[in-house]
Every structure is written in structure tokens, then in C-alpha cells.
GUBAGU-680920 format. One record per residue (C-alpha): z, y, x. Coordinates in pm, whole numbers, padded with zeros to 5 digits, always signed. Layout:
% GUBAGU-680920
ZYX ...
***
This chain:
% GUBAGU-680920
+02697-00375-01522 +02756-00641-01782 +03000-00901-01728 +02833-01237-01593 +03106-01434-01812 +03039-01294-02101 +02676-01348-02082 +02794-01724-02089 +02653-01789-02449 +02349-01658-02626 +02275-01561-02981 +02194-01948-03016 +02499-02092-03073 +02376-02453-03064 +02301-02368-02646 +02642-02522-02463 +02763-02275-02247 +02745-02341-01885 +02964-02571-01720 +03211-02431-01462 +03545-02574-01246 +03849-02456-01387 +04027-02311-01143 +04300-02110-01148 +04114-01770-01073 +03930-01805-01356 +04232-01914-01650 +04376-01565-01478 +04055-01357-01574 +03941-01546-01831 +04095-01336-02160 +03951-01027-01932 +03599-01177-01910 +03634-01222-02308 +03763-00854-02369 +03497-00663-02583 +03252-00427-02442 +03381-00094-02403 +03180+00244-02533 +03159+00332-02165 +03000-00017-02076 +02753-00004-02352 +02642+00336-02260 +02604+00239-01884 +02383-00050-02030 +02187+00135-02250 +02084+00448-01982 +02060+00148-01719 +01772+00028-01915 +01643+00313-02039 +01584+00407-01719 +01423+00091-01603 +01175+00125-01913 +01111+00430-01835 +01015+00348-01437 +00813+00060-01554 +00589+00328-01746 +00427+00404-01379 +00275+00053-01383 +00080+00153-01667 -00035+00503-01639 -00311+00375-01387 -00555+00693-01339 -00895+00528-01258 -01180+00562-01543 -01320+00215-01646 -01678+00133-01576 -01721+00059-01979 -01538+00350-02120 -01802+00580-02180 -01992+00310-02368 -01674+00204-02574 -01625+00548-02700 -01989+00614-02751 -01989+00332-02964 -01727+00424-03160 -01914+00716-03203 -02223+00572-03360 -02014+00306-03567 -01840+00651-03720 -02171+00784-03776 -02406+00565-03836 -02219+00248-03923 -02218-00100-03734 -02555-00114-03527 -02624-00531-03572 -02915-00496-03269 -02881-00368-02910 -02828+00020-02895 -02949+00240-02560 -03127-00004-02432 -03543-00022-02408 -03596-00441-02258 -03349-00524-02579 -03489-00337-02847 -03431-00557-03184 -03220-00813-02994 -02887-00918-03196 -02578-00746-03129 -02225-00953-03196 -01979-00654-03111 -01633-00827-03081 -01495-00468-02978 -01570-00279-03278 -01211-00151-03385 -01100-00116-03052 -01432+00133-02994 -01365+00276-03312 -00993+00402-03206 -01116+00513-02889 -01339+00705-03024 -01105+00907-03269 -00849+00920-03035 -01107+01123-02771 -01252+01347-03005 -00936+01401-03264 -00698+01448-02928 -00856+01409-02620 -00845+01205-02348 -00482+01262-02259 -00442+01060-02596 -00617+00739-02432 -00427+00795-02126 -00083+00846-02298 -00140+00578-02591 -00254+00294-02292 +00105+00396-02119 +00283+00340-02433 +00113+00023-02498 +00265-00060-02143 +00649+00040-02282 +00593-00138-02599 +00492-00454-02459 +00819-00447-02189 +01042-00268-02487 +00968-00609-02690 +01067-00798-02356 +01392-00613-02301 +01479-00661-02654 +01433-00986-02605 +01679-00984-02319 +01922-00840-02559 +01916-01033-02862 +02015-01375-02553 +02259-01172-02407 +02059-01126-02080 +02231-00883-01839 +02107-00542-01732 +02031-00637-01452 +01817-00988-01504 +01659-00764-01781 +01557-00542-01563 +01426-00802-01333 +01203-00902-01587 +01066-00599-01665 +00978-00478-01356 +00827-00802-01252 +00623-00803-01536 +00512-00404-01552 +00373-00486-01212 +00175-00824-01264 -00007-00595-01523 -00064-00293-01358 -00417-00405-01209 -00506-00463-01592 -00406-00169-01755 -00689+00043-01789 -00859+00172-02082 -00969-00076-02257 -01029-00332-02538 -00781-00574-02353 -00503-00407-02310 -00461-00386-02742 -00525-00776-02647 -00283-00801-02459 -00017-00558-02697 -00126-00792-02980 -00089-01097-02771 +00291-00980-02680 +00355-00907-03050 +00261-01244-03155 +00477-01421-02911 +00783-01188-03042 +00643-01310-03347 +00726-01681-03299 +00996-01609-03111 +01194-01468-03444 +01057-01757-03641 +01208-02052-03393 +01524-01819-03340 +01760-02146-03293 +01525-02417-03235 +01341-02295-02884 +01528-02290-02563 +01625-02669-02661 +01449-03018-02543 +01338-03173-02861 +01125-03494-02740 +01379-03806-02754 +01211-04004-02490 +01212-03799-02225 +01583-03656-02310 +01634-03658-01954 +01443-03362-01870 +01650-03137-02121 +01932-03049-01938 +02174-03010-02246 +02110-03405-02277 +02255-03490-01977 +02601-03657-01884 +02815-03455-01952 +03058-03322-01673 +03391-03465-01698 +03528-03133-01579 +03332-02915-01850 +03581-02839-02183 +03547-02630-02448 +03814-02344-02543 +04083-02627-02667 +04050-02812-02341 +03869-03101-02478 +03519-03273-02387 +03288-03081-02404 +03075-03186-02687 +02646-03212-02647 +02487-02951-02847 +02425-02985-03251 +02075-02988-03314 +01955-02704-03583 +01878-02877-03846 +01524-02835-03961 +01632-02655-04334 +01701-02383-04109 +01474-02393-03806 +01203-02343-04074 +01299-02203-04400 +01077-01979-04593 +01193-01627-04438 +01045-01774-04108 +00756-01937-04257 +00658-01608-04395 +00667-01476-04011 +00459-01669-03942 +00204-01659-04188 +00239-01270-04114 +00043-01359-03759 -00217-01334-04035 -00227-00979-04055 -00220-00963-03706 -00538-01209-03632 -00744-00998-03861 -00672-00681-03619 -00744-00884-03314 -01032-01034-03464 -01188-00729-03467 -01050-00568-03155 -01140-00790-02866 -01267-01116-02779 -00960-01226-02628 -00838-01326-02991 -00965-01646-02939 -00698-01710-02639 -00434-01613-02848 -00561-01850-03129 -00544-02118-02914 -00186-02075-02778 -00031-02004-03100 -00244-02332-03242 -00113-02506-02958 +00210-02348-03026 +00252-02431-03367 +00117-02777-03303 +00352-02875-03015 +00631-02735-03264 +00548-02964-03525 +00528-03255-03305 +00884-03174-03162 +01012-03129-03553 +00886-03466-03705 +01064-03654-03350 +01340-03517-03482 +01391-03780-03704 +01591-03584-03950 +01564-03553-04374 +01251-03362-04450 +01124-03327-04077 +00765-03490-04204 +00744-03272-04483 +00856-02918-04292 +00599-03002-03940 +00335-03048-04256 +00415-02689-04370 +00376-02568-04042 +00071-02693-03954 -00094-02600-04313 +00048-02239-04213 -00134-02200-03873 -00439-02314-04029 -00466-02067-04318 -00312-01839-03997 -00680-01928-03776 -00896-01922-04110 -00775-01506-04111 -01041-01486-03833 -01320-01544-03985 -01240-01173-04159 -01504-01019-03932 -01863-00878-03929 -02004-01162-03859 -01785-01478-04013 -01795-01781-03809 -02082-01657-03599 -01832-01478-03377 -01639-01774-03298 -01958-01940-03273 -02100-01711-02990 -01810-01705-02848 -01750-02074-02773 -02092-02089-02646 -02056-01789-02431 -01725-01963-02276 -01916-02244-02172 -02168-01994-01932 -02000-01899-01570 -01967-01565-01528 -01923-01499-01149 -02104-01177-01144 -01765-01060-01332 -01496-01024-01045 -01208-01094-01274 -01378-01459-01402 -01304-01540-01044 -01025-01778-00903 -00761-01619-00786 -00726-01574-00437 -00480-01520-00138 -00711-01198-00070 -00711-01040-00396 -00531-00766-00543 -00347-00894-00771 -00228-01238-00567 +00144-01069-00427 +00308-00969-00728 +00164-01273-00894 +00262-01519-00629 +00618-01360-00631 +00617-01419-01011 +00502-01773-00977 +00806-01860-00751 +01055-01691-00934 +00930-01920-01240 +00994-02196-01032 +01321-02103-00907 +01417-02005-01247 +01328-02373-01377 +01458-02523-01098 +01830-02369-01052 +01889-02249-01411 +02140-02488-01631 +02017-02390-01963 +01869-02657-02157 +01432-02653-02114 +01177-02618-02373 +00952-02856-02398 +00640-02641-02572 +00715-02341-02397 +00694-02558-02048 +00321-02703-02188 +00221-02356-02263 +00317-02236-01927 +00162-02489-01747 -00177-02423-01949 -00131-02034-01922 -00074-02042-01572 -00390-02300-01500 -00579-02044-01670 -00472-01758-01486 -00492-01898-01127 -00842-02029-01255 -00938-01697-01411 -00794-01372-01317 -00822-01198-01648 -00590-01447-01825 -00306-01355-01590 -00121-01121-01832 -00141-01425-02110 +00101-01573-01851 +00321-01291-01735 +00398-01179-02044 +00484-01553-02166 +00680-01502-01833 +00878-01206-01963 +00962-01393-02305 +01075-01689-02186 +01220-01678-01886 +01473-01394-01847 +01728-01650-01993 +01684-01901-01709 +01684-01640-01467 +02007-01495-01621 +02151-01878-01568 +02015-01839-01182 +02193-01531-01128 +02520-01670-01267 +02511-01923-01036 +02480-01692-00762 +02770-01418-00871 +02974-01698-00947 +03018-01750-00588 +03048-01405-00457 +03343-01118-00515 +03344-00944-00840 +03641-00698-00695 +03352-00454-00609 +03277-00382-01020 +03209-00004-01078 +03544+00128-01307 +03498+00282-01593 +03478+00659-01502 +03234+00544-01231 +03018+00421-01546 +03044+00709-01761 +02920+00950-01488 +02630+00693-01348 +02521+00691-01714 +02407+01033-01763 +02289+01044-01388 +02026+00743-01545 +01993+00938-01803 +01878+01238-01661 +01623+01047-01395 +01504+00889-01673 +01456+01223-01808 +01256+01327-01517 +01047+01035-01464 +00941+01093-01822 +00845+01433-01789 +00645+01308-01462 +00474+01053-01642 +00352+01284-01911 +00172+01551-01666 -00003+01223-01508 -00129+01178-01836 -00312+01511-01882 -00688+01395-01735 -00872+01103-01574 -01016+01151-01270 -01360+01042-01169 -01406+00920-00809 -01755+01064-00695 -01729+00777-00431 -01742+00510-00720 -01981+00669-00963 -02361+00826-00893 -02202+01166-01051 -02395+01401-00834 -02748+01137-00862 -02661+01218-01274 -02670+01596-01219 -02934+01585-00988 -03134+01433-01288 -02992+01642-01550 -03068+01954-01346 -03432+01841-01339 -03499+01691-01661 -03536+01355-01519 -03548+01141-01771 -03696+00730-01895 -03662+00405-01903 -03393+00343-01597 -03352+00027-01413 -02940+00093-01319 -02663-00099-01176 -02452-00266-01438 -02125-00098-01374 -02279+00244-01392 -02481+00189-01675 -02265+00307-01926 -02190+00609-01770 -02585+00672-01753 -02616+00638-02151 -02342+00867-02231 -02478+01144-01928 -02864+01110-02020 -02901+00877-02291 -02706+01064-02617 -02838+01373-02767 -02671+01694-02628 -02434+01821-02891 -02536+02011-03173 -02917+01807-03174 -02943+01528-03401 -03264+01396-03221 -03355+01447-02868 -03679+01292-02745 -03626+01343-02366 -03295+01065-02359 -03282+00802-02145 -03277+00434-02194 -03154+00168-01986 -03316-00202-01902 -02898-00379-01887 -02551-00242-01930 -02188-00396-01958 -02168-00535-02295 -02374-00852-02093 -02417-01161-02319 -02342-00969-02650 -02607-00794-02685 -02869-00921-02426 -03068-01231-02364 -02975-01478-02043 -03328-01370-01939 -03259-01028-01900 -02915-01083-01637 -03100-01278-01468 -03365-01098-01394 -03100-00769-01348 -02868-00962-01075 -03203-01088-00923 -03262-00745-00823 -02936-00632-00809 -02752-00927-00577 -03005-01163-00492 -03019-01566-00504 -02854-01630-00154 -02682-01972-00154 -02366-01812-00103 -02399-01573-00326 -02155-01596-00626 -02437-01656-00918 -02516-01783-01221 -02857-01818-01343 -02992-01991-01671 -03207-02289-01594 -03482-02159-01841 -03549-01818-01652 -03735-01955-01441 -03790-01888-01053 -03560-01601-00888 -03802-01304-00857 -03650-00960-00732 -03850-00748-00823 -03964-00900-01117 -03699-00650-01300 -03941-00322-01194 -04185-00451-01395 -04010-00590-01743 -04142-00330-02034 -04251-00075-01727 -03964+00093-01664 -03995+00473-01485 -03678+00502-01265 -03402+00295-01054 -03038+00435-01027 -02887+00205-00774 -02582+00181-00527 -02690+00173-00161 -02347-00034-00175 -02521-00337-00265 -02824-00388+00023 -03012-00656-00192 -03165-00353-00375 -03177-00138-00159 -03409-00372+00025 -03601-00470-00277 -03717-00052-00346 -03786-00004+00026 -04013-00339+00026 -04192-00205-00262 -04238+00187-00178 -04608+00210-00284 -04525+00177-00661 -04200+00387-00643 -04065+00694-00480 -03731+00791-00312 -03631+01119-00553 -03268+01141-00464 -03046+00984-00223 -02681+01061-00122 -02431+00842+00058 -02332+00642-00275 -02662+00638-00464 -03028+00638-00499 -03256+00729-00735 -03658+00599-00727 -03893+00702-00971 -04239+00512-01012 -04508+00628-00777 -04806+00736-01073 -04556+00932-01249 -04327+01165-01049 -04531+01154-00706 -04887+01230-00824 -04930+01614-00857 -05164+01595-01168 -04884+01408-01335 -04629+01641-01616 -04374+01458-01463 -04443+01544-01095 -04110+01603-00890 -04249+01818-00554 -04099+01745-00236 -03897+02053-00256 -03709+01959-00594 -03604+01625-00385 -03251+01595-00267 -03267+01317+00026 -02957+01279+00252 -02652+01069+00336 -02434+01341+00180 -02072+01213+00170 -01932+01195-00163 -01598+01266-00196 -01349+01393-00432 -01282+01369-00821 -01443+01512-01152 -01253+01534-01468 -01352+01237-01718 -01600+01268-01905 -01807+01387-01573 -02123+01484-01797 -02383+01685-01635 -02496+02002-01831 -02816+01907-02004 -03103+02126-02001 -03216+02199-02379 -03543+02128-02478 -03763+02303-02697 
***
């Protein structure tokens, strides 16, 4: 592995090394510590990491379909097709309503990607994201001098803090572009981070400390506090021009994903605190060069108003921030019982650890931004990979100090020898080998849980040309549009499609009015219920959802009792047509239980069991629709 001493000093040369008693152990070893890498030991390095990069691709080849996928590719679709629809789509209680889209690109890609390669392309390119955003990390680790092993740390700590997140989806390009813009600043304050910048609280930056009598640089003398960069450097034009580059990537994000506006807000904060710790400086120019900065992460947050809809996006989105959202698992706190809570809680303490026992000088910003990151992320569980992967940047180089601290007090006689290297290299080489070839046959479909999604209630309306305005679940309402609601291929217009009264997209594209009414029905108003409603929609009413714009069926998950109860309580205006042990489907009484109705569904076409469902479909799970005349 790499040698702890030599991992002393980073690529910042300003950084003092670490301080350490000169004893007579070390004068014996120390020209040996300083030797040069050998060919063998780079090798070793390289196929140790490889390898570890490699592993980490398992966190991110997650095979469970996303409730919203079949809506984000259809939507792509019709942007390809038709261009940007600026009112609700699919949907019969929203018809005409405005439609702010902050996932068009992101819909758009998935889209081409699923009908140019296939799904195994979404499956493959989400992985990939996955390496990319841990590659940046470990090169990271590389350009400080991190060892193999600390690197490795870091990656796999972070691959699996993210692993609950990575499915297909808008966010995980957030997240890709949110990792790329902290590499991003990370190049352009090459020299000035990892350094405590705020004179009057010198005390908390450890290179500003007393310095240890017994510390000495390489001629024996005192060692000397570190030289501050000076700010002609810390900010000349090459790095401004980084910067300003974020730019380019804004206008992508912008367009991609509504999580933009949480990576607008760190790097303003960034940038800001930055500028702050610049003009403290106190040195020639420092007013003039924090100035700069600031003008550039303006013209920087200006790039997103290159959108559809101009300032209107940021506008809606502000507002929409301000609305709870408990109906949305993820916008909960994060709790003790949830999924992700282990490998974040493990992460959490070895932050604190890190910060705690490393003796490399702090960072002022990059502390504030961790602090705010991780308020946000025990506060809301979808802005827990803003932190981790903050956590993969910044840390590995106090961890690195951590684990030096440790070795330093333990035998290093047990070091693998060089022959021992060159033949563990192309054994980590060819698992990494393997592990590749495993992750790319994961990669060939998406299953389909028929435990999670109505597929056989789908087919069972397919089969009979069931078809109207459907009262459905949120979560499976997507999956409804694209199996009944598009025209089968090869038709152009299909007048037996189904429309649905609420779907995923929520807020964007629907009035408050509307979810209400939907998670009325759907979850109830109990006190202990996790709800929002909006003061102006008046009194809860459950059923009041069966009767907005008549709708003519109900697709819901005997899952959630609330509506369950709410059908069985009003049986003389609707009929049980299907049932199975995930799902129900109800049609209204006057059209598919009265004989003299063309829509009559005989007691003999009914399917009405508990029938388990069990097993997987391949994604899409589409039903074969029958073709109309």
C-alpha cells in the first residue's frame, strides 16, 4: 500500500506537514520513507483502486423501476414529437392548467436513450453516473496524496450513502452535476482551501497554532507557520475562467432538474464565504479580487434564467419550497428507522472523527457548508447526497491525517514486498475484471415487482377494453398513462385512452386543490396522519375526489385502507370489477354494472380474489392493447 510518510505533504505546498517526535527509528527510515515510488508500487495502487471503483459500481446498479419513469420517458416522447406541452398532459381534472416542467432535458435523454438503445442504456448510463461521481472523488484523493487505502474508504462510504438514491431518475444527473461543480471549485481554490483564513478566530485553524517546539523542518530548524497563497494566485484569470465555466454547467442543470436551485445556493454561498475569507486577508488587491469573484457568481446564477420559462421557474420554485410536502417520504426527517439512517449515521461520525483527530489545518467555508448540507439532509432525506458527496471531496484528507495517527503507532514490519505487490496487482486486476463483467449482465433489464405495481389490474383492463377517466393512486399513476393512456404504436390517435384525475409531477402541473382532494381519498385527514392541506380547499371530504369532472373508474392499492374504506362506503355508485391481493379496480355503477349500458362488464368478465402477486415482469410491463376499429 502507499507509504503513510510519504503521504506527509499534499499537492498544497503551503499545508505544514504533520508534526512528529524525532526519534531515532524514524532518522533510520526516514531517507527510505522519502525513496520514490517504485513501478511495482504504482501498479499495486492503481489495480487497488481500480478495483475498489469497480466494487463501488454495485451501489449504483440498483434494479427497482421508479414510480415516475414511465412518465419521464413518455414525456420525452411527446417533447420529441410534439414539442414542449406548456399545460398539463394525460390528465382530464387539469385540462388547460399550466405546466412548469423543470425535468425537460433530463426526460428528453431518457427518452432517446430507451428508444435509440434500450433500457439496458438507462440502467448502464445511471451505473456510470455512479463511477463518475466516485472516479472524480478518487481523483481527488490523488491529486492530495491520499493513500489507497483512505481513498478507498471514501469511496465506499460514499457509493453506499447513495445507493438508496440511485435510481432512474432526474436526480441522479443532479446529483452528477452537483459533484462536477464541486470538482469545479475545487480546481479553482487549488492552494487556498484546506487553510483557516478568518484572523479572529485563528485558533480554530490548526496550522495557526503554537507551534511544537519539537516539530523541524528538513534542516532541523523551527518549524515555520504556513505562507499564505497570496491572492494573485489563489485567483488569477485561468481560475476565474473555471469558474465562470459553472456557467455552462447551470444552463444544463437548469433544465434537467429542480435540484439546480440547491446547487445555486451552495456554490453562492460558496463563492460568497470565499470572498469574505479573501478581503480578511488583508493583502494588496484582496478588495479588488473578492469583487471579481462575487461579480463572477452572479453572471454564474443569471445563466439560469436560460430556461423555458425565465424567472418563472425560480419563481415557482421558491414558492413551491415554502409548501410541506409530507405525502413525499423522502421530504421527511430522517429517522433512526429509516433506510437510509446506518450508512448515514456511520458517515456522520466518521466526519466527526475526521475533524476531531485529523492535524491538517480546517476550512472555514467548507466547515459552514457542511454544517448547512448536513442540517438539510437530517431535515430532508433527499438532500443527503448534497452532503455525502461534499463528504467525499473534502474529507478524505482529514481522514488520511486520522489514519496516520493511527499507523504511526503500530508496526510497519508487516508491509507486503515487492513481488508480493506485483502478483496481488493482477489478482485486483482480474476481480476487477470479473466484477465488471457481473455488473454489465445486471444491467441487461429492469424488473417489475408485481407486488409493488397493479400489473395484472392493467392487463385485466387492457384485456377488456376498460378504459376512462381513472381516479389512481399517485405512485402508480404514471405507469397507468403509459399502459392505457398513449396510443398503441403505429396509431396516431386512439379515442379509447385513458386519462387520469393526479399523477407524480404534483405541484408542477396541478392545482393545491386537486392533492388535496387526491390524498383526501387516498390517506385521509387523521391527526396523525403525515398531511398537508392548503387552507383554501376547504373542508376534508373523501370522497369528494369520485365526483370532480365525473370520473368512470378507481385503480387503488388495498395497501392503503383509507380507500379502500372510502369505495366500500360508497358501493351503490361504483362497482368492484377487479380485485387481487395488491389492487382494486371500481368502475361507476350506471356505466359498467347496468346491462343496457355499451360499457357493461358481466359478472363473468370480473376477476375478484385475493390472488397473491408475486414475481417480476420485464420493464416496460405494458399490457397488449386490444386494437380498435
Amino acid at each position: 500500500m502507499t507509504d503513510p510518510a510519504k503521504l506527509e505533504s499534499t499537492t498544497e505546498s503551503e499545508i505544514a506537514p504533520e508534526s512528529t517526535p524525532r526519534t531515532k527509528k524514524t532518522k533510520k527510515t526516514k531517507k527510505a520513507k522519502k525513496a520514490k515510488k517504485t513501478v511495482v508500487d504504482r501498479l499495486f495502487d492503481f489495480s487497488f483502486m481500480l478495483a475498489i471503483l469497480v466494487v463501488s459500481g454495485f451501489a449504483f446498479s440498483l434494479l427497482q423501476a421508479e414510480p415516475d419513469l414511465w412518465g419521464h420517458v413518455q414525456y420525452g416522447r411527446d417533447a420529441l414529437r410534439e414539442g414542449l406541452h406548456r399545460t398539463t398532459t394525460y390528465s382530464f381534472t387539469a385540462e388547460g392548467y399550466r405546466w412548469i416542467n423543470h425535468e425537460n432535458l433530463s426526460e428528453l435523454l431518457f427518452a432517446t436513450i430507451t428508444d435509440q438503445v434500450g433500457v439496458w442504456g438507462l440502467l448502464a448510463g445511471k451505473c456510470l453516473l455512479g463511477l463518475f461521481i466516485t472516479g472524480l472523488i478518487l481523483w481527488r484523493c490523488y491529486r492530495l496524496k491520499v493513500s489507497a487505502i483512505v481513498s478507498a474508504a471514501a469511496v465506499l462510504i460514499v457509493a453506499v450513502n447513495l445507493t438508496g438514491f440511485w435510481y432512474i431518475r432526474p436526480q441522479v444527473l443532479s446529483y452528477t452535476l452537483f459533484a462536477t461543480l464541486i470538482a469545479m471549485l475545487s480546481f479553482s481554490f487549488h492552494g487556498w482551501e484546506n487553510k483557516w483564513h478568518v484572523p479572529w478566530s485563528s485558533w480554530l485553524g490548526r496550522s495557526d497554532r503554537p507551534i511544537d517546539a519539537t516539530a523541524t523542518d528538513k534542516n532541523g530548524k523551527p518549524r515555520k507557520r504556513p505562507k499564505r497563497l497570496p491572492v494573485e494566485k489563489s485567483l488569477d484569470r485561468r481560475r476565474l475562467v473555471c469558474i465562470a465555466a459553472a456557467s455552462i454547467l447551470f444552463i444544463v442543470w437548469v433544465n434537467t432538474h429542480g435540484a439546480f436551485l440547491a446547487g445555486l445556493f451552495i456554490f453562492l454561498a460558496y463563492c460568497s464565504l470565499r470572498a469574505v475569507e479573501i478581503f480578511l486577508s488583508n493583502q494588496e488587491h484582496a478588495g479588488r479580487a473578492a469583487g471579481r469573484l462575487l461579480l463572477v457568481a452572479g453572471a454564474v446564477a443569471a445563466a439560469t434564467l436560460i430556461n423555458p420559462y425565465g424567472f418563472r421557474l425560480h419563481a415557482w420554485l421558491l414558492e413551491s419550497l415554502t409548501i410541506p410536502r409530507p405525502e413525499i417520504i423522502e421530504w421527511h426527517p430522517l429517522r433512526w428507522t429509516d433506510q437510509p439512517f446506518i450508512p448515514f449515521a456511520i458517515l456522520t461520525a466518521m466526519v466527526v472523527g475526521g475533524l476531531l483527530f485529523s492535524r491538517r489545518s480546517l476550512d472555514a467555508t467548507q466547515l459552514t457548508i457542511l454544517a448547512l448540507t448536513f442540517w438539510q439532509a437530517a431535515s430532508h432525506q433527499r438532500h443527503i447526497p448534497f452532503f455525502v458527496i461534499l463528504c467525499g471531496f473534502w474529507m478524505p484528507i482529514h481522514w488520511q491525517s486520522t489514519w496516520q495517527r493511527w499507523e504511526a503507532r503500530h508496526d510497519e514490519s508487516a508491509d507486503m514486498t515487492g513481488k508480493a505487490k506485483f502478483f496481488a496487482s493482477f489478482g485486483l486486476l482480474a476481480a476487477a475484471g470479473i466484477v465488471a463483467f457481473v455488473l454489465t449482465t445486471r444491467c441487461k433489464e429492469l424488473p417489475v415487482r408485481k407486488d409493488i405495481f397493479p400489473v395484472s389490474a392493467v392487463e385485466f383492463l387492457a384485456k377488456n377494453d376498460i378504459n376512462g377517466r381513472m381516479v389512481v393512486t399517485y405512485n402508480w399513476a404514471q405507469y397507468a398513462i403509459a399502459a392505457l393512456g398513449v396510443p398503441a404504436d403505429g396509431e396516431i390517435y386512439d379515442d379509447h385512452l385513458t386519462t387520469v384525475s393526479f399523477d407524480g409531477r404534483f405541484r408542477t402541473c396541478y392545482p393545491l386543490s386537486t392533492i388535496d382532494s387526491h390524498f383526501d381519498f387516498v390517506l385521509g385527514n387523521d391527526p396523525h396522519m403525515q398531511r398537508y392541506r392548503s387552507p383554501e380547499s376547504g373542508k376534508p371530504d373523501p370522497a369528494a375526489i369520485l365526483d370532480l369532472d365525473e370520473p368512470d373508474l378507481v385503480l387503488i392499492s388495498r395497501k392503503q385502507p383509507h380507500s379502500v374504506a372510502v369505495m366500500n362506503a360508497n358501493r351503490h355508485d361504483w362497482t368492484l370489477l377487479y380485485q387481487d391481493e395488491l389492487a382494486q379496480v371500481w368502475g361507476r355503477q350506471e356505466k359498467y354494472a347496468e346491462p343496457q349500458s355499451l360499457d357493461y362488464v358481466s359478472p363473468a368478465q370480473r376477476d375478484t380474489s385475493s390472488r397473491p402477486q408475486q414475481g417480476t415482469v420485464a420493464w416496460p410491463a405494458l399490457p397488449n392493447r386490444t386494437n380498435h376499429e
